[in-house]
Wavefront OBJ file of the C-alpha trace (Angstrom):
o trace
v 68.014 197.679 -108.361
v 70.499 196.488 -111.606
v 73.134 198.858 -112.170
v 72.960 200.414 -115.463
v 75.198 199.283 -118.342
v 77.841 202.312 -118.111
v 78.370 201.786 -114.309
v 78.809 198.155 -114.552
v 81.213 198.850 -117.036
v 83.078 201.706 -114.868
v 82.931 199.223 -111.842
v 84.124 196.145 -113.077
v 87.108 197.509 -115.385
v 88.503 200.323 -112.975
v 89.974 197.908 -110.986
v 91.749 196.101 -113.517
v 93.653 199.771 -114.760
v 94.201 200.520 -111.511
v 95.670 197.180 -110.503
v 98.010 197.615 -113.694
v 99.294 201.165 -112.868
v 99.918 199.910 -109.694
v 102.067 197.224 -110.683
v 103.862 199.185 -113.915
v 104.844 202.114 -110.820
v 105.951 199.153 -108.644
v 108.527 197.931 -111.586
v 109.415 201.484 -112.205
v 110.112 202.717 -108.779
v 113.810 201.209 -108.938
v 114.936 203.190 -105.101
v 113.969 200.587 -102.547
v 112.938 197.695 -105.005
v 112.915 194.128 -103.617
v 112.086 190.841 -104.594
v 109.119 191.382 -102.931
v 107.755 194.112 -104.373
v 108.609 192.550 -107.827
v 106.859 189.784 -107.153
v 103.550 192.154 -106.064
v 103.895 193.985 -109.496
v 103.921 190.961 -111.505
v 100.986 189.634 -109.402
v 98.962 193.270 -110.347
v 99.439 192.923 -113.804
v 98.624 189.332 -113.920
v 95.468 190.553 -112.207
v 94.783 192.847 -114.193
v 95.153 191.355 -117.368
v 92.716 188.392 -116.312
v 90.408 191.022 -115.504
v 90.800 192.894 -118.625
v 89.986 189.548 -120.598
v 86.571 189.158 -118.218
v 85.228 192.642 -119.063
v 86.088 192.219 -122.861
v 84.355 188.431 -122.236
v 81.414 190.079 -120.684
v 80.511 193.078 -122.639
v 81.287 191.587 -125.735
v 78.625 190.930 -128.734
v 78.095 187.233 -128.057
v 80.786 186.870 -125.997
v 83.283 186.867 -128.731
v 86.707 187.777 -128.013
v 90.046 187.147 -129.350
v 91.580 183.969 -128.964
v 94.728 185.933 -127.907
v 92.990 188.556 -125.413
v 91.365 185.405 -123.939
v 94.553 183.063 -124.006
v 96.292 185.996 -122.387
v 93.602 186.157 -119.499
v 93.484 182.417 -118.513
v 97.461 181.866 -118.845
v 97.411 185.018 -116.380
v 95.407 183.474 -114.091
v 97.351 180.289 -113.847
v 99.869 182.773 -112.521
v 98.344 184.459 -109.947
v 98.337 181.960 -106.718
v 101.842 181.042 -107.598
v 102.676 184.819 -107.669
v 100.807 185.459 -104.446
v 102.298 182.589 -102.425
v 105.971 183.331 -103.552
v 105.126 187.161 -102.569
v 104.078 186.405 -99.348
v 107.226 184.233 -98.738
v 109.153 187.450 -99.906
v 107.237 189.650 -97.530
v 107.545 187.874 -94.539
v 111.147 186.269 -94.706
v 113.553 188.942 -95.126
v 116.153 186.305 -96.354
v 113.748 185.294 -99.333
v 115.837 184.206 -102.331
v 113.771 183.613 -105.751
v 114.809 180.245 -106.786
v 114.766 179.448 -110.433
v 115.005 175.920 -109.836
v 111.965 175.978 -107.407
v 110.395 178.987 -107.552
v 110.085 179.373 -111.191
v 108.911 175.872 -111.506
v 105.082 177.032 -110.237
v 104.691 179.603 -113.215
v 106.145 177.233 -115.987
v 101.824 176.407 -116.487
v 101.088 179.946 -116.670
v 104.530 180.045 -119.266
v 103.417 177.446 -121.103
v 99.781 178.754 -121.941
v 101.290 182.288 -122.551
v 103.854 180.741 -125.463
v 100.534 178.898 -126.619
v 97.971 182.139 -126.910
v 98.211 181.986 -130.738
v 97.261 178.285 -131.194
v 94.240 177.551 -127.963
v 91.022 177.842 -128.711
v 87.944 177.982 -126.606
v 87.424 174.651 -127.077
v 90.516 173.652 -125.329
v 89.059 175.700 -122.239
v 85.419 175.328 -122.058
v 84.550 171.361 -123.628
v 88.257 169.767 -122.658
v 87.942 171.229 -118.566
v 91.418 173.505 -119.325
v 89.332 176.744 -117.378
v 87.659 174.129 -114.221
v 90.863 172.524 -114.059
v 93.296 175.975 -113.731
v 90.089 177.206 -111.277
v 90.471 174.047 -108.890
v 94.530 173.928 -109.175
v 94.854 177.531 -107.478
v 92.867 175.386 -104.242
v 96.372 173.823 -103.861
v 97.827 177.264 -102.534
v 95.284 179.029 -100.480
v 95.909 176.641 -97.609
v 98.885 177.106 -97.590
v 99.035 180.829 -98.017
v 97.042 181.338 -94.868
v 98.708 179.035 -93.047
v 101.955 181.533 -94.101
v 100.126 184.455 -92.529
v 99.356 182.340 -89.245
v 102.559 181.095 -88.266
v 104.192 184.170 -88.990
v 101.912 186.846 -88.315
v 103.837 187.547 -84.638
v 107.060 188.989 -86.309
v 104.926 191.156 -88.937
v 103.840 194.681 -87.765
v 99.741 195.238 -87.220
v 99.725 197.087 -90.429
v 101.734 194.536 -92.707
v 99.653 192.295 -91.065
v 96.642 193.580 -92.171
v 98.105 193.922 -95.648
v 99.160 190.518 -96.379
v 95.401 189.145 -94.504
v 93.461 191.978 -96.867
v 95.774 190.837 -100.002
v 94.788 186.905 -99.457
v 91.217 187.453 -98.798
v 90.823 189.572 -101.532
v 92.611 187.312 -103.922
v 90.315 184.627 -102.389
v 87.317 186.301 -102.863
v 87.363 187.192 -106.262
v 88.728 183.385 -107.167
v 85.465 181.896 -105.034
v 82.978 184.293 -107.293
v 84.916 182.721 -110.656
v 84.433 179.242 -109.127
v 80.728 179.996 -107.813
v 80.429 181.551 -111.775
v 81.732 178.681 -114.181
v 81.492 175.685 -111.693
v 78.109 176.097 -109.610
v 76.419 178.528 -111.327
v 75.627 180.704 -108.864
v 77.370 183.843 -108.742
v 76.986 185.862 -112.044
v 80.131 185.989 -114.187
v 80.939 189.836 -113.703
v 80.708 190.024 -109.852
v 84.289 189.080 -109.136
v 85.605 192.038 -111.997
v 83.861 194.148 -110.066
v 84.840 192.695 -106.374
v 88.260 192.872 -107.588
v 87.571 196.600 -108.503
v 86.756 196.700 -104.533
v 89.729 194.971 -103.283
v 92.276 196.968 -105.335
v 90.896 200.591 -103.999
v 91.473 199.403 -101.007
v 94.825 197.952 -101.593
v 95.620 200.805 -102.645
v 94.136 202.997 -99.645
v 96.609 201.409 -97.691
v 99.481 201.879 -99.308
v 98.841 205.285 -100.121
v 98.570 205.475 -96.279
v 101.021 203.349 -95.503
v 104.122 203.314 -97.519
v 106.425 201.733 -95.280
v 104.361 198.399 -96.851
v 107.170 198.492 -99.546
v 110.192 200.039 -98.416
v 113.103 198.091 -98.232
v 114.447 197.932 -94.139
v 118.335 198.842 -94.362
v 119.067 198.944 -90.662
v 121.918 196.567 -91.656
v 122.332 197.076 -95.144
v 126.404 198.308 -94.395
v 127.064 195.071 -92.582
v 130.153 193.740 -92.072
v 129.377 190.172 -90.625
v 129.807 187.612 -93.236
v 126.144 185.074 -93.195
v 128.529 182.470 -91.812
v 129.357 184.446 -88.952
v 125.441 184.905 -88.494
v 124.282 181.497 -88.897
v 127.130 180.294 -86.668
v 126.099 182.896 -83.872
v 122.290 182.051 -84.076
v 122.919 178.251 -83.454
v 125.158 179.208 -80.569
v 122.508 181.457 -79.058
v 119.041 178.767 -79.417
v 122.111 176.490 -77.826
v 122.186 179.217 -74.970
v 118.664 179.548 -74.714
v 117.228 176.056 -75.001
v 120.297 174.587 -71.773
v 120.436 177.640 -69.442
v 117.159 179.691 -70.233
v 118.752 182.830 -69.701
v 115.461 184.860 -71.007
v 114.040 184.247 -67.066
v 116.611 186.763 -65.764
v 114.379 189.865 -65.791
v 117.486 191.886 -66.162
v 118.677 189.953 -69.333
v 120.248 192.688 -71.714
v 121.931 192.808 -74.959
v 125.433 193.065 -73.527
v 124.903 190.366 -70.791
v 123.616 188.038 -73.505
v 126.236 188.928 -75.796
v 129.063 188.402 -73.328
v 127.424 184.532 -72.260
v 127.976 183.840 -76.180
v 131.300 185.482 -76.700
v 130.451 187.676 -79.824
v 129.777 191.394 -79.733
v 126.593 193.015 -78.712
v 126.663 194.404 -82.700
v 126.453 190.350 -83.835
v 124.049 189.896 -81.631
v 121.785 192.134 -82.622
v 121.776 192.046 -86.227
v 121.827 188.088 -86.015
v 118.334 188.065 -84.078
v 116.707 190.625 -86.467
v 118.189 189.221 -89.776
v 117.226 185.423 -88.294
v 113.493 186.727 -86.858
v 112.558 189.644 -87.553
v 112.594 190.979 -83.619
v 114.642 193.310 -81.904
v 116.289 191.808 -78.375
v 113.231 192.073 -76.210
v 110.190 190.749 -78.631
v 112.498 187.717 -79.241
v 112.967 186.949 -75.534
v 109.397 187.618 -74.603
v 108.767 184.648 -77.419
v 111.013 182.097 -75.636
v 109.585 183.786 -72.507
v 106.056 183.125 -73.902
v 106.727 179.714 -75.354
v 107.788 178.987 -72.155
v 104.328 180.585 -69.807
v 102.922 178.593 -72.849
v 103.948 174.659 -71.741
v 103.425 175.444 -67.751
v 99.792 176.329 -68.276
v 99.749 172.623 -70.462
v 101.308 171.474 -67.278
v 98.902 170.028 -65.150
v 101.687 170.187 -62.701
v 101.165 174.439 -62.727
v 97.219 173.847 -62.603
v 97.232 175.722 -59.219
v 99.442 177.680 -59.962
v 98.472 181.552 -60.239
v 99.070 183.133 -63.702
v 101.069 185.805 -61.626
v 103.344 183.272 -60.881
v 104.056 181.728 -63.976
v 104.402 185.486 -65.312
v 107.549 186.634 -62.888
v 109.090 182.835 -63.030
v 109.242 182.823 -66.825
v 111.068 186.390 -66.680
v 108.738 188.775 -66.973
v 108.868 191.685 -64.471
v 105.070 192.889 -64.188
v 101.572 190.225 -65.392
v 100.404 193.572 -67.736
v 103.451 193.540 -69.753
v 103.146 189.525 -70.019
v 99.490 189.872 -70.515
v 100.228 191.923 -73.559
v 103.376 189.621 -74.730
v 101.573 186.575 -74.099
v 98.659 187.740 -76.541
v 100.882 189.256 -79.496
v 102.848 185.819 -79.677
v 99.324 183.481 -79.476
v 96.622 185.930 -80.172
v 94.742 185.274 -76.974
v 95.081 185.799 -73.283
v 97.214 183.845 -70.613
v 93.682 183.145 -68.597
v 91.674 182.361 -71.674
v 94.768 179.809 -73.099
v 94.227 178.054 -69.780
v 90.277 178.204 -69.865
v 90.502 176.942 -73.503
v 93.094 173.681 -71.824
v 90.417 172.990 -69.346
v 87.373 172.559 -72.138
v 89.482 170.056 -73.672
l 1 2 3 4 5 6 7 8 9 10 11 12 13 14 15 16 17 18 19 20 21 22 23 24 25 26 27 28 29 30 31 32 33 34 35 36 37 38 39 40 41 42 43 44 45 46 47 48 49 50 51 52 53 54 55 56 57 58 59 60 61 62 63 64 65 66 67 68 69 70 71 72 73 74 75 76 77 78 79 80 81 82 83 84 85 86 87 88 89 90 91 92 93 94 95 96 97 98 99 100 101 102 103 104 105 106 107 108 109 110 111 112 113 114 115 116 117 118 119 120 121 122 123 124 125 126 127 128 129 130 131 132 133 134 135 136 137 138 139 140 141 142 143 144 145 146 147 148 149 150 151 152 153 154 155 156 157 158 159 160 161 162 163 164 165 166 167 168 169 170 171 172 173 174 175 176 177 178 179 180 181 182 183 184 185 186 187 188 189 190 191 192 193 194 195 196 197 198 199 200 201 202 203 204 205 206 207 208 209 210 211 212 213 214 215 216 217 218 219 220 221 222 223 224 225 226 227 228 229 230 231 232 233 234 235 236 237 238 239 240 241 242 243 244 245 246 247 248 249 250 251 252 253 254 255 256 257 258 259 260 261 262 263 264 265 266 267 268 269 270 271 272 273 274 275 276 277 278 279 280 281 282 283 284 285 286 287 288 289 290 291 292 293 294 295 296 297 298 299 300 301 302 303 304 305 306 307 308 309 310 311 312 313 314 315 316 317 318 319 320 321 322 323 324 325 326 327 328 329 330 331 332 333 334 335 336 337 338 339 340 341 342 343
């Protein structure tokens, strides 16, 4: 059953004003704001302007549009992977810096075709491969964006978690149906509009729900440790933990820790969540997990019960290691060590 003309219009251009007020109340919001959350609002309105120029594409008579409105859309969507990979760096480092000399570089191609909207024509797009090639240069950064998300999905929260995975797919998604559109032919052209209509409304579900997604965390904000001070105190401490393991002392506390290194329990812990992310006891159960991690690859520890391992690597009880052990690897102790023996 087709939809009829009205409600393909609805659904494929709702998204596109709802991605924009998003991103206009994400620049105006000024309590809170962060690099990060500039970075999102940029990436919205980038959306949504690309989106805008596909339903003006679509639903125009023959297809006509401006050359500005359509300059404007493909110059946006040059911008978009950069803007999503540098907003994911911002998310998920809290010591994120946005580096003109590197950062910026990635949008100057997006720049560029912006400064150029009054001069491009179609032709420059559709018979000299301008649209395939800006379609297959976004490829370069979805690796890489995932791979982001993997190796740092342990010191994000389940539900920031689930927004940066929901944020990538989505912008994945609706790039595969303009790829399966203009290069294979086999998606029709205003299924990703309206997929990115689908994406946004639920964006936007969870941050309605969950609004601690964009909130600034200011546990330290009144610090009086210079970064020197922290950097020198988190070498010190991998030093500490890498020569005398100290994490396999069950009854390993802030204080004791604090008084092997010499520094203050107050150093201490704002150096381990400013460096990681964790409070005290997620970042020992990670050394404590890294370490379960290279017995069970011992073939040394093969007979060796999982208990075992569990109590000698400092953990006081196998369910709270059972649950450590799969937050920092996403599996199980007994399935890691079924997945070595397949090998």
């Amino acid at each position: 059953m087709e939809m009829s003309f009205e409600m393909l219009l609805v659904s494929s251009s709702i998204g596109a004003f709802q991605s924009a007020f998003f991103g206009i109340y994400l620049f105006a919001v000024r309590k809170g704001r962060s690099i990060a959350n500039l970075l999102l609002a940029l990436l919205l309105i980038a959306f949504a302007i690309r989106i805008f120029k596909s339903v003006g594409y679509y639903f125009s008579n023959g297809h006509l549009i401006p050359n500005l409105l359509m300059n404007f859309g493909f110059g946006t969507n040059l911008a978009i992977l950069p803007l999503l990979w540098l907003y994911l760096n911002a998310f998920i480092n809290k010591e994120y810096r946005f580096s003109w000399h590197y950062d910026f570089i990635q949008l100057i191609p997006s720049v560029i075709v912006l400064l150029l909207s009054p001069f491009l024509t179609d032709y420059f797009w559709m018979n000299q491969y301008g649209y395939t090639i800006s379609l297959l240069s976004m490829l370069a950064y979805l690796p890489f964006c995932f791979i982001l998300i993997k190796k740092h999905q342990s010191r994000l929260t389940k539900i920031r978690r689930l927004w940066v995975i929901s944020l990538t797919v989505g912008v994945t998604a609706v790039w595969c149906g303009y790829l399966g559109n203009f290069v294979f032919g086999i998606v029709p052209y205003i299924a990703s509009p309206v997929l990115f209509s689908v994406v946004i409304c639920f964006l936007s579900f969870l941050a309605l729900r969950e609004g601690s997604i964009f909130k600034l965390e200011t546990k330290y904000e009144s610090s009086t440790y210079t970064q020197v001070q922290i950097d020198a105190c988190y070498a010190r401490l991998q030093q500490l933990l890498t020569q005398s393991q100290p994490f396999r002392a069950t009854g390993i506390t802030l204080p004791k820790l604090a008084g092997q290194l010499a520094v203050t329990p107050n150093l201490l812990s704002e150096t381990i969540n400013k460096k990681t992310g964790f409070n005290l006891p997620d970042f020992i159960n990670s050394y404590r997990v890294r370490d379960a991690k290279a017995m069970l690859e011992n073939p040394e520890y093969d007979n060796q019960k999982i208990a075992t391992i569990a109590f000698e690597t400092g953990f006081n009880s196998l369910s709270v290691f059972n649950t450590a052990f799969k937050k920092f690897t996403s599996t199980t102790p007994s399935a890691f060590r079924k997945s070595l023996n397949k090998r």
